[in-house]
C-alpha positions in Angstrom: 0.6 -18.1 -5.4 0.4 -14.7 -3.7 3.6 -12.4 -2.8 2.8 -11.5 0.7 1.2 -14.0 3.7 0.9 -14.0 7.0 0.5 -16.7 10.2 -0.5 -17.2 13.1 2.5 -19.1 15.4 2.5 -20.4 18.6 6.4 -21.1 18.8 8.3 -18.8 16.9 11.6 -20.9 17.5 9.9 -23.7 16.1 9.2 -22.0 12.8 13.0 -21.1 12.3 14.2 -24.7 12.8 14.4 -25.0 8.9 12.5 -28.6 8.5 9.4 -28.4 7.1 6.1 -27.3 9.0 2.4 -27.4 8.9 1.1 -23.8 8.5 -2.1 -21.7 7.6 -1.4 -19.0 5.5 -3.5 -15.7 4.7 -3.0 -14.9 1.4 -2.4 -10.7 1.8 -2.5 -10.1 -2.3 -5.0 -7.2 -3.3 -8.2 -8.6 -4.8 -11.0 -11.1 -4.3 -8.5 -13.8 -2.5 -7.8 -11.2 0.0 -7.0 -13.3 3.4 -7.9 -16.2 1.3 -6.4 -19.2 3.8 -4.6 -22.5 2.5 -3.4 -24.8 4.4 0.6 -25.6 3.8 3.7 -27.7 4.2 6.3 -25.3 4.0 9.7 -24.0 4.9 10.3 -20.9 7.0 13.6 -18.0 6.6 14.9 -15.4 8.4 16.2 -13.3 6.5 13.7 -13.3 3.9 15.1 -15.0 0.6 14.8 -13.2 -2.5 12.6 -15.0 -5.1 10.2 -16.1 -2.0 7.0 -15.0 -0.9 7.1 -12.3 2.2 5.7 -13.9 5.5 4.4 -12.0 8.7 4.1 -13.7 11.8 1.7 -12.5 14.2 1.2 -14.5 17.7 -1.6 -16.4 18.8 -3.7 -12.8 20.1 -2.7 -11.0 16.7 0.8 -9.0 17.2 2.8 -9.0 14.5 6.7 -9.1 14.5 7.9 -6.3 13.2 10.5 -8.5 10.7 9.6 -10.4 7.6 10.5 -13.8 7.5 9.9 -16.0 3.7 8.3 -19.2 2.8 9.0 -21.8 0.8 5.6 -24.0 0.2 6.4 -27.4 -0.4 2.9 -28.6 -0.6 -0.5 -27.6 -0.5 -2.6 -29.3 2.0 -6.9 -29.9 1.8 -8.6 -27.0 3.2 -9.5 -28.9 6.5 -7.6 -31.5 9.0 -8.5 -34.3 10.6 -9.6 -32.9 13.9 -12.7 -33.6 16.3 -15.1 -30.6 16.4 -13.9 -27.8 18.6 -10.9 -28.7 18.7 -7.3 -26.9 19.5 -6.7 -26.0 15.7 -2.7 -26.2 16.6 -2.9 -29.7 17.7 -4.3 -30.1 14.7 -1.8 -28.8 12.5 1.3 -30.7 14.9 -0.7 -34.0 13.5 -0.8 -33.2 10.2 2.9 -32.5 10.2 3.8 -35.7 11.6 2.0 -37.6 8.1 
């Protein structure tokens, strides 16, 4: 597992709740895998916990917080969710929380 990722969020709140969440994460780790998504269950903290990987948050239109939060992945997910075609890709991760 990488060091450093960063997500895209539509709630920020939501991320801080402490239960697990659904996220896509760009790996940010020099090298071939360089913003290398995977697909997550994972736990999200503010302040960043040592011994965890680094986390950026940027919004839905790119603009990242200017504070690192960590993460905690639980479990890898398959690269693609259940979704129909052209689809809201956040609906899509709410769903596969839910499972």
């Amino acid at each position: 597992m990488a060091s450093e990722y960063e997500a895209f969020v539509r709630d920020r709140a939501k991320i801080l709740s402490g239960k697990e969440l659904v996220l896509t994460l760009r790996d940010l780790a020099p090298g071939r895998k360089k913003y290398r998504g995977v697909n997550v269950r994972c736990v999200v903290s503010r302040p960043p916990r040592p011994g965890e990987p680094v986390l950026w948050i940027r919004s839905v239109v790119g603009l990242r917080d200017p504070e690192p939060y960590s993460v905690r992945i639980v479990e890898q997910l398959p690269e693609t969710f259940q979704a129909t075609p052209y689809s809201d890709f956040f609906d899509a991760m709410e769903r596969a929380e839910r499972r």
